[in-house]
C-alpha positions in Angstrom: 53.1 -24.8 -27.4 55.8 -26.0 -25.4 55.4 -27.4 -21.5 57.0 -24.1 -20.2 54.8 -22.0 -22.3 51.7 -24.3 -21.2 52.7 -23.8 -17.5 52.8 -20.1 -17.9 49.4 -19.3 -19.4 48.0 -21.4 -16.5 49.9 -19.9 -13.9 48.9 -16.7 -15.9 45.4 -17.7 -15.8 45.0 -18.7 -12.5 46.5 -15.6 -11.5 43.8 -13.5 -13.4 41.5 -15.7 -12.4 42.3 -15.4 -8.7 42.3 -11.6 -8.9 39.1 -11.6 -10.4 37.6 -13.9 -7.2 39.5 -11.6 -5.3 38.1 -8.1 -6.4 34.6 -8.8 -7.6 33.3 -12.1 -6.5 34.0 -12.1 -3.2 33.0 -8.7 -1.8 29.6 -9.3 -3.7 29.1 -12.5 -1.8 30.3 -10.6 1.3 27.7 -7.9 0.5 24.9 -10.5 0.1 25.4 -12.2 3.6 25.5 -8.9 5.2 22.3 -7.9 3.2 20.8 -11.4 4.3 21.4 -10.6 8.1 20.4 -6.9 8.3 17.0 -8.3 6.3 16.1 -11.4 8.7 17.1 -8.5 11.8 14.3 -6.2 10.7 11.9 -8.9 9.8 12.5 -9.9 13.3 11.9 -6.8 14.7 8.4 -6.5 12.5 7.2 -9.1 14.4 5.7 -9.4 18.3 7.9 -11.5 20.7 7.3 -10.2 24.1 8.4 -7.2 24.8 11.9 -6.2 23.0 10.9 -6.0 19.7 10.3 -2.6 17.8 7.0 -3.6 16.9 6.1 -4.8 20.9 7.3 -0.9 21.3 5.2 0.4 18.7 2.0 -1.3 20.0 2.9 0.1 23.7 3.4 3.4 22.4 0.0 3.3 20.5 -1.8 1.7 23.7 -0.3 4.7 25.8 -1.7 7.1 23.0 -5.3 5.7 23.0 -5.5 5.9 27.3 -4.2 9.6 27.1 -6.8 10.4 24.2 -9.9 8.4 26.8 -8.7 10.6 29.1 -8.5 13.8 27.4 -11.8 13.1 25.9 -13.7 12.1 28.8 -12.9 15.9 30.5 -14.4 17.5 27.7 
């Protein structure tokens, strides 16, 4: 194989090669951080932190629900 042939295939190579990073390996490892982020977000929400978390809302919500059934009950 001569030095022009050698450079070539590499340059060849690396070319694939970079394509390949390009088109497969990178969206997947864009895809992953995105995944990681949405999944800590939700955890975060599962969890009781004052007041602005889904789960603070949920827990309001059923509070709310138990007064108005005392209530309804107690007329009865």
């Amino acid at each position: 194989m001569t030095f022009a042939q050698w450079i070539i295939t590499t340059g060849a190579t690396v070319g694939a090669l970079g394509i390949i990073f390009r088109t497969l390996v990178l969206p997947v490892f864009k895809w992953a951080r995105r995944l990681e982020k949405t999944m800590t977000f939700v955890e975060q929400q599962m969890l009781p932190n004052g007041g602005s978390s889904l789960r603070d809302s949920v827990n309001r919500i059923e509070t709310r629900l138990t007064v108005v059934e005392e209530h309804l009950t107690i007329r009865r």
